[in-house]
Backbone of each chain as ProteinMPNN parsed JSONL, in Angstrom:
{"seq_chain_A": "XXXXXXXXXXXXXXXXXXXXXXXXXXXXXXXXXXX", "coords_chain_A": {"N_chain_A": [[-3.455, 49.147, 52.141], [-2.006, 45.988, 52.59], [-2.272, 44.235, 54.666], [-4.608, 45.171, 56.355], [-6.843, 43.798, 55.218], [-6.634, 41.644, 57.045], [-7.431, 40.98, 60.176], [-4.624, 40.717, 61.699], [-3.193, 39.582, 64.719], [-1.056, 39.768, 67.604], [-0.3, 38.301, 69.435], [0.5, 35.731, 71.089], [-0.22, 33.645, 72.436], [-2.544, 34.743, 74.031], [-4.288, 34.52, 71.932], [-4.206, 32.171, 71.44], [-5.786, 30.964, 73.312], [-8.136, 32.375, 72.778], [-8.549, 31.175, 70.816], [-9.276, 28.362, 70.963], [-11.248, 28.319, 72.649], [-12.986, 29.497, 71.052], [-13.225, 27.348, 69.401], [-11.602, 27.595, 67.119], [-9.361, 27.243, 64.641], [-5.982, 28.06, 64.461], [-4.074, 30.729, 62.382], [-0.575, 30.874, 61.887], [1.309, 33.285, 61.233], [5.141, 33.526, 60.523], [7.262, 36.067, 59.909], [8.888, 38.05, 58.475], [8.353, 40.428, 56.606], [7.954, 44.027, 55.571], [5.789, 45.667, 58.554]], "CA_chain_A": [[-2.437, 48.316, 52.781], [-2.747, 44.479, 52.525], [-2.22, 43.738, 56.123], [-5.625, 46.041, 56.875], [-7.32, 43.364, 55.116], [-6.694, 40.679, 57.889], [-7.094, 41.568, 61.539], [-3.489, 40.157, 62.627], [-2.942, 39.834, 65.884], [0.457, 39.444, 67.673], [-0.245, 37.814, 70.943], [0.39, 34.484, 70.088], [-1.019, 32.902, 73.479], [-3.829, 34.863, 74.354], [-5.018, 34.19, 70.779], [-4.424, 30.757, 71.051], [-6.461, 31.073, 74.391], [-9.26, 32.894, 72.087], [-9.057, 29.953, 69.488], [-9.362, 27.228, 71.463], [-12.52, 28.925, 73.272], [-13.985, 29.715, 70.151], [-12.863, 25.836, 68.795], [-10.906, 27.511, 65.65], [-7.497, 26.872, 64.172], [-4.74, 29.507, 64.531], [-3.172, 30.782, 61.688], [0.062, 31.457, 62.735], [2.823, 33.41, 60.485], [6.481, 33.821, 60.985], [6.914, 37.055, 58.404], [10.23, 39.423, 58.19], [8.299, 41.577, 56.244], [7.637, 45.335, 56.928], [4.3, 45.92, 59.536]], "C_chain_A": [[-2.953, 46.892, 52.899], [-3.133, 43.995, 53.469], [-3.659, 44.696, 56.672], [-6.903, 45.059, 56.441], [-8.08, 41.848, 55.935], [-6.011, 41.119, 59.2], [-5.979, 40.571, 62.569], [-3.72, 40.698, 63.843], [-1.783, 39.534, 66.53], [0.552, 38.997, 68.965], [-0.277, 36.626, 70.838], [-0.806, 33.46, 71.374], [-2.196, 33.774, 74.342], [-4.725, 34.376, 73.069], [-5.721, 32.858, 70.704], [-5.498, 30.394, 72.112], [-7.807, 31.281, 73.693], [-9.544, 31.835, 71.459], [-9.551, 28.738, 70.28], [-11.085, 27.734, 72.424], [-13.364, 28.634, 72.372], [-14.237, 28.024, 69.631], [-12.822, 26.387, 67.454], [-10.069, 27.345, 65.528], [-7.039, 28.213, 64.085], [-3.886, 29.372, 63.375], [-1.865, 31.455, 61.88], [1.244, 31.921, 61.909], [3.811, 34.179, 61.035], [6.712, 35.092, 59.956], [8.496, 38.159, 59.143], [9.706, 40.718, 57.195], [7.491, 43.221, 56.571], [6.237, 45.221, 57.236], [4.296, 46.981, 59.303]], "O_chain_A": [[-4.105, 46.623, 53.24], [-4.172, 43.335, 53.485], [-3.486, 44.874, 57.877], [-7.96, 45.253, 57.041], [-9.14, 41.243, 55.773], [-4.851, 41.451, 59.444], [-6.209, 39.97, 63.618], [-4.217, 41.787, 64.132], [-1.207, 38.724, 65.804], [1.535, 39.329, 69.629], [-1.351, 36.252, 70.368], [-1.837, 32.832, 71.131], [-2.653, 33.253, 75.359], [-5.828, 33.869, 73.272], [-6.815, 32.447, 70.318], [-6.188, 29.427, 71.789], [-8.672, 30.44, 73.939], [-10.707, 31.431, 71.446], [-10.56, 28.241, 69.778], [-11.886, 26.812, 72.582], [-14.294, 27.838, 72.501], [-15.376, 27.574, 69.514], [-13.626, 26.004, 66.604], [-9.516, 27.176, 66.615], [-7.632, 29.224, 63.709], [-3.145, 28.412, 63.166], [-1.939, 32.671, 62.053], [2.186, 31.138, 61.793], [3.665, 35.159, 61.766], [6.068, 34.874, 58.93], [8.714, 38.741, 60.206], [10.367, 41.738, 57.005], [6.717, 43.495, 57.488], [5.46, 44.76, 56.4], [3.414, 47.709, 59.757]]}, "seq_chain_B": "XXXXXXXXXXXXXXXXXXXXXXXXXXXXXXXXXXXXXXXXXXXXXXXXXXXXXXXXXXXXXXXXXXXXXXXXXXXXXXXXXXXXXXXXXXXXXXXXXXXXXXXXXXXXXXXXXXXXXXXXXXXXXXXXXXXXXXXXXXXXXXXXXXXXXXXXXXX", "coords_chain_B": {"N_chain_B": [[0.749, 37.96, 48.85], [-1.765, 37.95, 50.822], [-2.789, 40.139, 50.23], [-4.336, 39.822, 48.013], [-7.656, 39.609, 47.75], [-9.668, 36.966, 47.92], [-7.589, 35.604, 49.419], [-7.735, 37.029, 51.72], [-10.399, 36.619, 52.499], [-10.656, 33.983, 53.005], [-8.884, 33.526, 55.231], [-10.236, 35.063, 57.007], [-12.67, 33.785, 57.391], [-11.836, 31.082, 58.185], [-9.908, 30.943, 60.197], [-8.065, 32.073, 63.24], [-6.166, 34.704, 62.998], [-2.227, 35.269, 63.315], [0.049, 37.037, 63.672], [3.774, 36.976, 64.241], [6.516, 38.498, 64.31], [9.72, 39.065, 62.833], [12.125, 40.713, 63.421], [10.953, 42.727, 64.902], [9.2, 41.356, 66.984], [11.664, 40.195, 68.682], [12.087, 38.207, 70.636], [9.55, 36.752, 71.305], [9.783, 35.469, 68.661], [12.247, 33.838, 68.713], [11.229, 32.231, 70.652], [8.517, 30.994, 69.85], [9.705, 30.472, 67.536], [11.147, 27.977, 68.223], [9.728, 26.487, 69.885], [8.071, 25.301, 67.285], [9.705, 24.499, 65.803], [10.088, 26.851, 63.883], [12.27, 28.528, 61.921], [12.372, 29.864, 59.291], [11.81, 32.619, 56.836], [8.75, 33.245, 54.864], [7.26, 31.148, 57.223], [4.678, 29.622, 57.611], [2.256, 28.13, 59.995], [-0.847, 25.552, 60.705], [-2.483, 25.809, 63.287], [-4.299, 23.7, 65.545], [-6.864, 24.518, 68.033], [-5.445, 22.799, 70.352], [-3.485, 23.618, 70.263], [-1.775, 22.216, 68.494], [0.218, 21.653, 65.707], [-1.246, 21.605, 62.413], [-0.322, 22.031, 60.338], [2.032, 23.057, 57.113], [3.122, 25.61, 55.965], [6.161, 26.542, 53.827], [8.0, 28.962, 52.809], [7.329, 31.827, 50.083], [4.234, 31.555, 48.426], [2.437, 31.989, 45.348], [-1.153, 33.22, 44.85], [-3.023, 31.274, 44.021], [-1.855, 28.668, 45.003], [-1.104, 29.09, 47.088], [-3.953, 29.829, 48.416], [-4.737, 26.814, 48.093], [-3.15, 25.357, 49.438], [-3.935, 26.219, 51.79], [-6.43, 25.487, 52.04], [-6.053, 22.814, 51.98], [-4.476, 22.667, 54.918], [-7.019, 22.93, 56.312], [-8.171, 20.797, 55.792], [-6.589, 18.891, 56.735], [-6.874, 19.438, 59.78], [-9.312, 19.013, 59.969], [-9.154, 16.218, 59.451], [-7.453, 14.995, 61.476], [-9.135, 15.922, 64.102], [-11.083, 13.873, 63.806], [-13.235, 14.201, 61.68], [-14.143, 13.198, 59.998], [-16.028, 13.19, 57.135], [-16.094, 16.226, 57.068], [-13.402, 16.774, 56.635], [-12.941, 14.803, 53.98], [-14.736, 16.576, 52.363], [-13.153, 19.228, 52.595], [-10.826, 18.424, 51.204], [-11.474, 17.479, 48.451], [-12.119, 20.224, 47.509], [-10.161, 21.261, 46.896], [-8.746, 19.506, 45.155], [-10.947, 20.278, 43.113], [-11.044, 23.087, 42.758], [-8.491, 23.924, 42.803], [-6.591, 22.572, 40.567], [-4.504, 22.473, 39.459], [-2.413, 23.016, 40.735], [0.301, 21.563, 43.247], [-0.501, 21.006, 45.632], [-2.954, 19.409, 44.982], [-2.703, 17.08, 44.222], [-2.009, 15.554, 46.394], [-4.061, 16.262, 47.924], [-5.901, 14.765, 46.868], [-5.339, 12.446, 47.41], [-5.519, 11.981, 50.19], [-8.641, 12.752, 50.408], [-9.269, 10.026, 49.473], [-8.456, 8.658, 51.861], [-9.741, 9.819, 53.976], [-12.634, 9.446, 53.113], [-12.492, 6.713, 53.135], [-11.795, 6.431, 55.393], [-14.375, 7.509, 57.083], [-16.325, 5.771, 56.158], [-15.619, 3.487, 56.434], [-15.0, 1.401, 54.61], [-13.393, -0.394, 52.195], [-13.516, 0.297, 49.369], [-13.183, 2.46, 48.523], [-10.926, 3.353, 48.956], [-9.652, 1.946, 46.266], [-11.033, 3.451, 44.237], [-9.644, 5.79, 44.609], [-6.715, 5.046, 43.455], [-7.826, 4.413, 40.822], [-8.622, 6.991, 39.946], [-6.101, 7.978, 40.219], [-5.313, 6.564, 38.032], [-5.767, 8.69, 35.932], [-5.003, 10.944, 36.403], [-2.409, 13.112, 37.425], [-0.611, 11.273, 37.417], [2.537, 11.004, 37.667], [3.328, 11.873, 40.363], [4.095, 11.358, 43.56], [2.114, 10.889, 45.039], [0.338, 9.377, 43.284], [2.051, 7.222, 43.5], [1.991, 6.092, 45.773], [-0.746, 5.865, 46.03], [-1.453, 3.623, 44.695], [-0.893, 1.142, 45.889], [-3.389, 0.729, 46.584], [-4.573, -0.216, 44.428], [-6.59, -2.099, 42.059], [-6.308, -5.355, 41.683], [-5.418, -6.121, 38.184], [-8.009, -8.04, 35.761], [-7.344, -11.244, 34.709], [-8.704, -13.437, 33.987]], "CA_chain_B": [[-0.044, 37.196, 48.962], [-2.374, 38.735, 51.582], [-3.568, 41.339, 49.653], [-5.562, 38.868, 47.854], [-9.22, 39.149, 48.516], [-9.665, 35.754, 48.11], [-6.944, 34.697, 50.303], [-8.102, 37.501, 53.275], [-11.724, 35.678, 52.816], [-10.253, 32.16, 53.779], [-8.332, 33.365, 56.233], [-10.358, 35.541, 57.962], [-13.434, 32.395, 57.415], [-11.426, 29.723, 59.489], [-8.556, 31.313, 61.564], [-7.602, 33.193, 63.962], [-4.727, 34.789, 62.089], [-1.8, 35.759, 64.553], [1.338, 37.232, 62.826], [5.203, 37.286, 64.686], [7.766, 38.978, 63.053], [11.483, 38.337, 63.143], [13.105, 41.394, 64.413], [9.95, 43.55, 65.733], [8.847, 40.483, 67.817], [12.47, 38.648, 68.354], [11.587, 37.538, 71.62], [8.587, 35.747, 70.562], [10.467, 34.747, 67.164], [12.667, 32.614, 69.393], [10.222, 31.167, 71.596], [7.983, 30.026, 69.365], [10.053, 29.388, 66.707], [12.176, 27.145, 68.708], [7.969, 25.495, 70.126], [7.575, 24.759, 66.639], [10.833, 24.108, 64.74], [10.176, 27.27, 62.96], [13.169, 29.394, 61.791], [13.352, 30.352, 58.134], [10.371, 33.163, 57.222], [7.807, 33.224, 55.378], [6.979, 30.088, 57.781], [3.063, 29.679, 58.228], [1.427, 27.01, 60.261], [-1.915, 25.958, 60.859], [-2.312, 25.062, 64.454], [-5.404, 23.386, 66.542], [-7.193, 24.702, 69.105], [-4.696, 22.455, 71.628], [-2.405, 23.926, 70.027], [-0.753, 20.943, 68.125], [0.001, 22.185, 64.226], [-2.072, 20.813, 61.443], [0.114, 22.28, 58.493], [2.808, 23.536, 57.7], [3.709, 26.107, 54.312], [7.495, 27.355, 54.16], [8.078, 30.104, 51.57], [6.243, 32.0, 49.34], [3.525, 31.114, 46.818], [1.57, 32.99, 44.728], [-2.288, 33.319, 45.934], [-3.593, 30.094, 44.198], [-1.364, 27.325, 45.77], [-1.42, 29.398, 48.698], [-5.105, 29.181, 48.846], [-4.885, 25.869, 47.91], [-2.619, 25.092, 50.7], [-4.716, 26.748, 53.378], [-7.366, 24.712, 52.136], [-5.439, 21.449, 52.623], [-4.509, 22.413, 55.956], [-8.354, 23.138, 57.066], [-8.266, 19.2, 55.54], [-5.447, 18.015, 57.732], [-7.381, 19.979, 60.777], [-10.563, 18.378, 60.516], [-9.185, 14.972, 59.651], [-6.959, 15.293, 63.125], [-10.185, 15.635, 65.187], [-11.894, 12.702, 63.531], [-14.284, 14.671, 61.611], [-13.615, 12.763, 57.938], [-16.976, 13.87, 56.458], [-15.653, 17.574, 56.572], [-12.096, 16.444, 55.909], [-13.32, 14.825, 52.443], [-15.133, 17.892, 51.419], [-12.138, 20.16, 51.849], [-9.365, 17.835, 49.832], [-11.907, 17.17, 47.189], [-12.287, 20.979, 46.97], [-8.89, 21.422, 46.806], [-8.266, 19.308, 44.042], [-11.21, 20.842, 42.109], [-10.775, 24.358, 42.554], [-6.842, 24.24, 42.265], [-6.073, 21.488, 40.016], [-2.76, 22.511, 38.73], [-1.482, 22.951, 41.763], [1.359, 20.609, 43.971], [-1.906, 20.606, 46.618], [-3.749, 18.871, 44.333], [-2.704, 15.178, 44.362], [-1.865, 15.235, 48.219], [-5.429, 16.139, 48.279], [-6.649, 13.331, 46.24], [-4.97, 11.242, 48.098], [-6.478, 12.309, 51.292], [-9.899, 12.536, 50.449], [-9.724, 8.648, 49.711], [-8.415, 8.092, 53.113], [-10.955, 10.259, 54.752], [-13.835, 8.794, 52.61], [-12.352, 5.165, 54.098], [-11.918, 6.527, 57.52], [-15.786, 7.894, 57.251], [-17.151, 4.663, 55.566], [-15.185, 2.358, 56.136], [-15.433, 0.824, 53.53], [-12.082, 0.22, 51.33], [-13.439, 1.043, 48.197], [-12.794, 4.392, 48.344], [-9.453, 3.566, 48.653], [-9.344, 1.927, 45.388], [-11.806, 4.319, 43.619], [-8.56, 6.639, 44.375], [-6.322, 4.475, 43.077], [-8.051, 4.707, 39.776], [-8.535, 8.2, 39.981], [-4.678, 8.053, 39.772], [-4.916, 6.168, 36.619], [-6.013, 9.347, 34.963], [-4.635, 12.414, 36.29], [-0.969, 13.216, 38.405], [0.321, 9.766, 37.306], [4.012, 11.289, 37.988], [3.178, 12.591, 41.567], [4.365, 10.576, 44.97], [1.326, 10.352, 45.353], [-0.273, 8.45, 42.669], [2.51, 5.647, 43.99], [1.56, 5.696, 47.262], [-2.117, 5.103, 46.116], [-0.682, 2.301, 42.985], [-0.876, 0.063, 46.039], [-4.532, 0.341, 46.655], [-5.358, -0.716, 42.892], [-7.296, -4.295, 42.664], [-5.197, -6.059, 40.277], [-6.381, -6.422, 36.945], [-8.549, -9.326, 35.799], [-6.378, -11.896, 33.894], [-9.486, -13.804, 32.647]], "C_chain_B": [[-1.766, 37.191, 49.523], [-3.119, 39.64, 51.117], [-5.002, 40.829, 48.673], [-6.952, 38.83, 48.058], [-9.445, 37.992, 48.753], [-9.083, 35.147, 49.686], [-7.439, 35.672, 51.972], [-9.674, 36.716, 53.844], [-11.441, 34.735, 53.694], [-9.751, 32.506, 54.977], [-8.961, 33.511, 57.489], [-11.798, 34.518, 58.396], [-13.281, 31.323, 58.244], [-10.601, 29.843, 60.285], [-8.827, 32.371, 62.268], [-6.435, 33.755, 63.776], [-3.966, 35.919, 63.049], [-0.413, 35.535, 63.876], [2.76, 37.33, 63.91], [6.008, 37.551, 63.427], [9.214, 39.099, 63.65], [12.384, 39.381, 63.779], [11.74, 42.382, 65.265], [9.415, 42.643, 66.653], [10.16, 39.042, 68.347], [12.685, 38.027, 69.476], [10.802, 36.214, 71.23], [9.368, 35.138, 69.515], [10.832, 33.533, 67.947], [11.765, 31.998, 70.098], [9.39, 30.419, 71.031], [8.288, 29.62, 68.096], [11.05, 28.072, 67.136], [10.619, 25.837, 69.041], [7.857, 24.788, 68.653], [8.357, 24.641, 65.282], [10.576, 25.086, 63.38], [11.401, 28.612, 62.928], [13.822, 29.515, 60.232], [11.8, 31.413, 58.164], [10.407, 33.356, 55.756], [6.966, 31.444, 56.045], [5.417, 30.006, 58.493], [2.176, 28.193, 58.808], [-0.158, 27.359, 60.751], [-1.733, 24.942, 62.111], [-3.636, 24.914, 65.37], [-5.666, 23.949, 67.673], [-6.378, 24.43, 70.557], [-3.41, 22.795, 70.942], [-1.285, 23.295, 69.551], [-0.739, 21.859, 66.626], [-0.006, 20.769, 64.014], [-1.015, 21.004, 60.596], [0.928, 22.968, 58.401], [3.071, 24.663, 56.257], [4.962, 26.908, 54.798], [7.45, 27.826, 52.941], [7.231, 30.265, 51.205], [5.888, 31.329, 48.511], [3.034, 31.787, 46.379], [0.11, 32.567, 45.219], [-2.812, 31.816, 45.438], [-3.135, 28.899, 44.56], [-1.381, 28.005, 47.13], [-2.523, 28.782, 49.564], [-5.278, 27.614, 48.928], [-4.158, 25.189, 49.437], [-3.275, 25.261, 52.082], [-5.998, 25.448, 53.763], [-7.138, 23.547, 52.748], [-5.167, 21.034, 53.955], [-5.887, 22.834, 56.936], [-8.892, 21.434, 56.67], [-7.761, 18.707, 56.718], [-6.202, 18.36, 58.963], [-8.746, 18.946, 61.436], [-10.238, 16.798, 60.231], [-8.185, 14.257, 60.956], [-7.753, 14.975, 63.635], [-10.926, 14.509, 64.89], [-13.005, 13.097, 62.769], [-13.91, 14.71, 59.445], [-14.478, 13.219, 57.045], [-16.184, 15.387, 55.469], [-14.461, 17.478, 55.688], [-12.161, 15.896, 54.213], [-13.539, 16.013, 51.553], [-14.074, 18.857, 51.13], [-10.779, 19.974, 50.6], [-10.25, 17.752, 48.48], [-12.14, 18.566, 46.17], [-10.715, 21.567, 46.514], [-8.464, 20.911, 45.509], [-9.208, 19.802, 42.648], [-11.327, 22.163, 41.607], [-9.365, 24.597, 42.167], [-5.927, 22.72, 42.235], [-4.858, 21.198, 39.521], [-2.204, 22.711, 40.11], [-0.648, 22.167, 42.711], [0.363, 20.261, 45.088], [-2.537, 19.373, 46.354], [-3.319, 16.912, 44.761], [-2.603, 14.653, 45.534], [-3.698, 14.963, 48.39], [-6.007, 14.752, 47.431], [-6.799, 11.997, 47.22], [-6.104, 11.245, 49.222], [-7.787, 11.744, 51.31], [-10.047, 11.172, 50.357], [-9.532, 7.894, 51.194], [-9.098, 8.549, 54.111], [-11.95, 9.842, 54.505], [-13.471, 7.569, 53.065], [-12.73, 5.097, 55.523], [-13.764, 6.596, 57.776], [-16.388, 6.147, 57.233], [-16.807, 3.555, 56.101], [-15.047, 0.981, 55.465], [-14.03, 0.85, 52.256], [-12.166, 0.227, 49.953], [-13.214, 2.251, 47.878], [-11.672, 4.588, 48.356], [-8.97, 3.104, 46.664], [-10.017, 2.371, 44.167], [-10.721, 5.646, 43.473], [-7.819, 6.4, 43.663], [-6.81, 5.135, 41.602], [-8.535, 5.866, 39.169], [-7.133, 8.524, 39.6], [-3.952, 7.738, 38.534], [-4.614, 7.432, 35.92], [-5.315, 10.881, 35.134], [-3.424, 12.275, 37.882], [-0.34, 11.782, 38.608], [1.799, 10.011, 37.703], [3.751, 11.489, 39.04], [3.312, 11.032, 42.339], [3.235, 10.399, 45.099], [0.509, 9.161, 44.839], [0.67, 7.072, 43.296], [2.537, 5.61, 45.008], [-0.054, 5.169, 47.274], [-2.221, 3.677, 45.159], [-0.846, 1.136, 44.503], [-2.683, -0.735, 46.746], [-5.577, -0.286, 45.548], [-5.61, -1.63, 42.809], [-6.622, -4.373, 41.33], [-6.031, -6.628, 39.139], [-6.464, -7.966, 36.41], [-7.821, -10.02, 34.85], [-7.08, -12.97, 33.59], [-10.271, -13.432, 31.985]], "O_chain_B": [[-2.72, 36.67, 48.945], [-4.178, 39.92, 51.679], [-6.158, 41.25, 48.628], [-7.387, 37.831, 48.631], [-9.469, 37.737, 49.957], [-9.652, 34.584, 50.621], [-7.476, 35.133, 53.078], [-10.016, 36.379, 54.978], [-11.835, 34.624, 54.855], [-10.128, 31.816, 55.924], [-8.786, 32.891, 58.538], [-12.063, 34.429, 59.595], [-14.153, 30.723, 58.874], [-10.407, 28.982, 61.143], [-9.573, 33.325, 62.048], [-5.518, 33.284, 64.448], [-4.463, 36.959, 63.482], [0.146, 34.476, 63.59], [2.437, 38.255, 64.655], [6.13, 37.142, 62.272], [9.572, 39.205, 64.823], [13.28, 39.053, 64.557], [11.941, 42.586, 66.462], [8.939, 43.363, 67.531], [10.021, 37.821, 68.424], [13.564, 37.166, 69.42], [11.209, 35.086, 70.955], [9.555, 33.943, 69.742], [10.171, 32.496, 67.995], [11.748, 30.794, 69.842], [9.275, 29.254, 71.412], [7.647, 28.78, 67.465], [11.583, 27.333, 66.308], [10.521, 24.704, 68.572], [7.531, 23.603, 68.729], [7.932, 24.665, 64.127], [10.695, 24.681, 62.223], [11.407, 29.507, 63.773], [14.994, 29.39, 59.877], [10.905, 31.278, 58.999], [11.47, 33.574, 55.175], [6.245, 30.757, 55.322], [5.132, 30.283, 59.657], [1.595, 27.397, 58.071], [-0.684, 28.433, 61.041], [-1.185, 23.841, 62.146], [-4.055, 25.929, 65.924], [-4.742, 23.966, 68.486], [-6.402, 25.165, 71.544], [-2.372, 22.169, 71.156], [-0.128, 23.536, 69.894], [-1.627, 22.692, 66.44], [0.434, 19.715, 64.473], [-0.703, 19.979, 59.99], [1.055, 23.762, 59.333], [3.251, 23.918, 55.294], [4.989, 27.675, 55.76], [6.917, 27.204, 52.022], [6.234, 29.578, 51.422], [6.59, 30.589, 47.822], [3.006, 32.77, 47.119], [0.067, 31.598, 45.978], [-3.059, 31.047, 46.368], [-3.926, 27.959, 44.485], [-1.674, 27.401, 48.162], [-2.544, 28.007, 50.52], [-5.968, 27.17, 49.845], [-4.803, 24.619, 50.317], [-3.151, 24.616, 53.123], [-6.365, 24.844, 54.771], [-7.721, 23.157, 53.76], [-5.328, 19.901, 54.407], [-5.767, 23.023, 58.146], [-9.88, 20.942, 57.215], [-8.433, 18.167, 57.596], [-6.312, 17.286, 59.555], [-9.054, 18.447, 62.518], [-11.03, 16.018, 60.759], [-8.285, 13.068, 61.261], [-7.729, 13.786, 63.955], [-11.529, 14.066, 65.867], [-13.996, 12.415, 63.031], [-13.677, 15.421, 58.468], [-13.969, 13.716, 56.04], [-15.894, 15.63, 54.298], [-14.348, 17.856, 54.522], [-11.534, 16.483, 53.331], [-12.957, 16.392, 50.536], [-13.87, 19.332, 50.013], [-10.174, 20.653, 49.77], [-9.659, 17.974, 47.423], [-12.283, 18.568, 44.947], [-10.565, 22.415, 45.633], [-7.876, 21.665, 44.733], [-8.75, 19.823, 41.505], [-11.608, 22.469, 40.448], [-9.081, 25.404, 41.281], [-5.196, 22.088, 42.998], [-4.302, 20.137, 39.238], [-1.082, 22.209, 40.172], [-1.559, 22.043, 43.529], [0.436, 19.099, 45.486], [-2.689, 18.456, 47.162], [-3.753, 15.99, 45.453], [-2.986, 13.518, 45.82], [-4.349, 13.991, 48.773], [-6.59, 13.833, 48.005], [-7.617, 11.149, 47.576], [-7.212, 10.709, 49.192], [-8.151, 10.721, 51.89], [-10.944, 10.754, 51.091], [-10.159, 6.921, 51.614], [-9.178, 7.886, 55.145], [-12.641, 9.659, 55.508], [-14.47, 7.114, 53.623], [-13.375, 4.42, 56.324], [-14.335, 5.825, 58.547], [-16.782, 5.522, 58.217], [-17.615, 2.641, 56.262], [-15.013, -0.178, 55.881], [-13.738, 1.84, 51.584], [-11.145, 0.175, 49.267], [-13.1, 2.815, 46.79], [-11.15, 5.626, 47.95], [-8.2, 3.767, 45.969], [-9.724, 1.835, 43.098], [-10.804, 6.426, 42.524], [-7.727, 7.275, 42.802], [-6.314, 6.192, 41.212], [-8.863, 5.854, 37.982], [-6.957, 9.323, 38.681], [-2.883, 8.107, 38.047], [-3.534, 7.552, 35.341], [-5.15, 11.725, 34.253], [-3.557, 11.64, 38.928], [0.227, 11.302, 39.59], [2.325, 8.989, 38.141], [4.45, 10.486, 39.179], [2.865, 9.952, 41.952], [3.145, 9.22, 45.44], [0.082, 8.231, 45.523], [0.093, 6.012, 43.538], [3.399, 4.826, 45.405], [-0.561, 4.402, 48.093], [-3.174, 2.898, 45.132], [-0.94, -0.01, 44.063], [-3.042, -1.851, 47.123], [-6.745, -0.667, 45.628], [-4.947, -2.427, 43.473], [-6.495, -3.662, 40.332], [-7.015, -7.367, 39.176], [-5.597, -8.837, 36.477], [-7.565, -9.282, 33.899], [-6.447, -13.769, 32.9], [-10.59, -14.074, 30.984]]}, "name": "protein", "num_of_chains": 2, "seq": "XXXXXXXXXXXXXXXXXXXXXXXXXXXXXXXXXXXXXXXXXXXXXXXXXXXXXXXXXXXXXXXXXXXXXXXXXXXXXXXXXXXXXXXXXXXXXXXXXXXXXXXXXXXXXXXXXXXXXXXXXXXXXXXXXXXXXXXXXXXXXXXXXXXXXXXXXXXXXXXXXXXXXXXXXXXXXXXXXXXXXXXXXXXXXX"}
């Protein structure tokens, strides 16, 4: 499965909470397709 | 796109990669696509630490303008914070790893205005310039850099 290759996460603001901690950039996609 | 080795490398290398989806998340959908004027999908930004977006890709691509794209916006990221050094290195890799790609001449561009910003020094602007002579002469970009060119010697 492709999505097993990148540990998405779906919390958009704790993440961004995580990124900004760490000092990385958030990749952030909008996606309609199936999970 | 994703499936990509390549492209899970990069991603999982400089982001924190944090997916919403349009009807399994359509709460969120609206909220932060309304935060960040996004509402068509696949809509991927790259967004700073304060949470401002760097970059923006709407629709699909296939994996090497993708990558290429990601790259550009780990450009736009670090030339945001002030950190032109880095910002050079990623547009310059950009245009030499994925040279055919619509990335490519943005990045050109770039890197001369990050190598200025660094140096300051405005040869680097017109070291772009003539970089433009030779390659993506049709591209917006080359005439956005056509006005950094030192005008040729007329004796």
């Amino acid at each position: 499965m492709a999505d097993e290759l990148i540990p998405w996460r779906h919390d958009f603001d704790t993440a961004l909470s995580d990124a900004a901690a760490g000092n990385r950039d958030l990749l952030l996609d909008f996606t309609a397709a199936p999970m | 796109v994703y499936a990509d080795p390549h492209v899970a490398a990069f991603i999982n290398d400089h982001f924190t990669p944090v997916r919403i989806h349009v009807r399994d998340q359509a709460d969120d959908f609206k909220r932060l696509g309304d935060r960040f004027n996004a509402h068509w999908t696949p809509t991927i930004l790259i967004i700073d630490p304060k949470g401002d977006e760097r970059h923006r890709i709407e629709g699909f691509l296939p994996a090497a303008d993708f990558l290429a794209q990601l790259t550009a916006g780990v450009a736009h990221a670090a030339r945001a914070r002030g950190d032109f050094a880095n910002a050079e290195r990623w547009y310059r890799e950009v245009v030499e790893k994925f040279p055919e790609t619509e990335s490519a001449p943005e990045a050109l561009y770039w890197a001369g205005v990050a190598k200025y910003k660094a140096t300051n020094d405005s040869a680097a602007l017109g070291e772009t310039a003539a970089q433009f002579a030779n390659r993506y002469q049709t591209s917006s970009w080359a005439k956005k850099a056509s006005v950094w060119a030192k005008p040729a010697q007329t004796s």
